[in-house]
N, C-alpha and C positions, 0 to 999 in steps of 0.2 A: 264318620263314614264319608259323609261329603260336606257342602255347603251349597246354600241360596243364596241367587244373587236378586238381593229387592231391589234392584236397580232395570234388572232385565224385565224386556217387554211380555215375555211368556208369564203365566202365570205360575203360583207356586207347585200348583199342581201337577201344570205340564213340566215344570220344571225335574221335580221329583220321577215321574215318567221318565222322564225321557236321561235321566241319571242312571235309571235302577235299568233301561236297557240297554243303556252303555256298558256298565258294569258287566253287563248278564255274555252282550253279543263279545267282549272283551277277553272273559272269562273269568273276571276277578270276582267274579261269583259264577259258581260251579252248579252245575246239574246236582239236586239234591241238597245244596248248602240252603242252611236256616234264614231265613229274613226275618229281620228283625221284627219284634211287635209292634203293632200299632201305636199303645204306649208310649213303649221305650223312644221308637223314631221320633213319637208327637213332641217327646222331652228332649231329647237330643238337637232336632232343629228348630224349636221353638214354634212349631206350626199345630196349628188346631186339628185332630185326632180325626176329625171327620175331612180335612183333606186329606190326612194319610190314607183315609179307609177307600176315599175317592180313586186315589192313586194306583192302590193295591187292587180296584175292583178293574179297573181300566188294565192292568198289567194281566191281570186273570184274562180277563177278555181276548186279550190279543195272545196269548202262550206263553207269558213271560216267565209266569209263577200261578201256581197252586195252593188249596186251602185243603187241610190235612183238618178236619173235625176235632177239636178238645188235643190237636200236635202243636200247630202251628200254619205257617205259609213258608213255602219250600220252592228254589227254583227250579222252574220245571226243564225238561230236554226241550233242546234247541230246535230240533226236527217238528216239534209242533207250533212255531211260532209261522204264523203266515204275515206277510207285509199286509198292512192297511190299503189297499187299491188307492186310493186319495192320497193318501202320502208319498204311494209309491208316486205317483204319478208327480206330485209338486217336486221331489226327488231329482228324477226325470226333467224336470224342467229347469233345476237349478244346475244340471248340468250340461244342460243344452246352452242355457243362459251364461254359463262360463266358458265355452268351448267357442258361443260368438263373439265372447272378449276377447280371446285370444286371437281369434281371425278381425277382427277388426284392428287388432295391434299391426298388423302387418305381418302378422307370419301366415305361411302358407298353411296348407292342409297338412301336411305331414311334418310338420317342426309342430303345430300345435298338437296332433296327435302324440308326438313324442315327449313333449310338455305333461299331458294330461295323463300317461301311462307313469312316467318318474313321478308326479304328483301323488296317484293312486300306489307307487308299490311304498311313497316315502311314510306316507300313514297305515299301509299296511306291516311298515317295522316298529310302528311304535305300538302294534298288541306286545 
């Protein structure tokens, strides 16, 4: 399904987070598709079962995904994920934080705005 990188600063935790709401905001996992078991993922990535369970509760928490009693975990609709305020906000600041790189390069206000619109649609063609 994916891979960890035990190189990277995040933990594996955040790691797996922050995969499975890639996948999810992507759509490479569908409203309703199965996720995988706690199990199967803990054997698949090598990771100990209680950080899966960690991952999956933290994904609940925010809308990501649901627990179906003696089903499964199922990703849930999109319309009930809300952003984390905190996150939103550091979000927010990394591209505030890019947008002064770009004015500090020397370009004006409106060459970096046009910069930072081709940058936003260039990752919006790789869904």
């Amino acid at each position: 399904m994916f891979e960890l990188d035990l190189k990277n600063h995040k933990s594996i935790y955040e790691q797996i987070v922050d995969k499975f709401k890639e996948l999810i905001m992507t759509d490479e996992l569908k409203c309703e598709d199965k996720m995988p078991s706690v199990r199967e993922l803990s054997k698949n990535l090598g990771v100990n079962p209680n950080t899966i369970q960690k991952a999956y509760r933290e994904l609940e928490r925010q809308g990501y995904i649901y627990t179906a009693t003696g089903v499964g975990t199922f990703v849930a609709d999109k319309t009930g994920i809300y952003p984390d305020e905190e996150a939103l906000e550091k979000a927010k600041e990394v591209i505030r934080g890019g947008f002064k790189e770009l004015l500090y390069l020397g370009l004006d206000y409106e060459e970096a705005c046009k910069i930072a619109e081709e940058t936003i649609r260039e990752r919006g063609n790789d869904r």
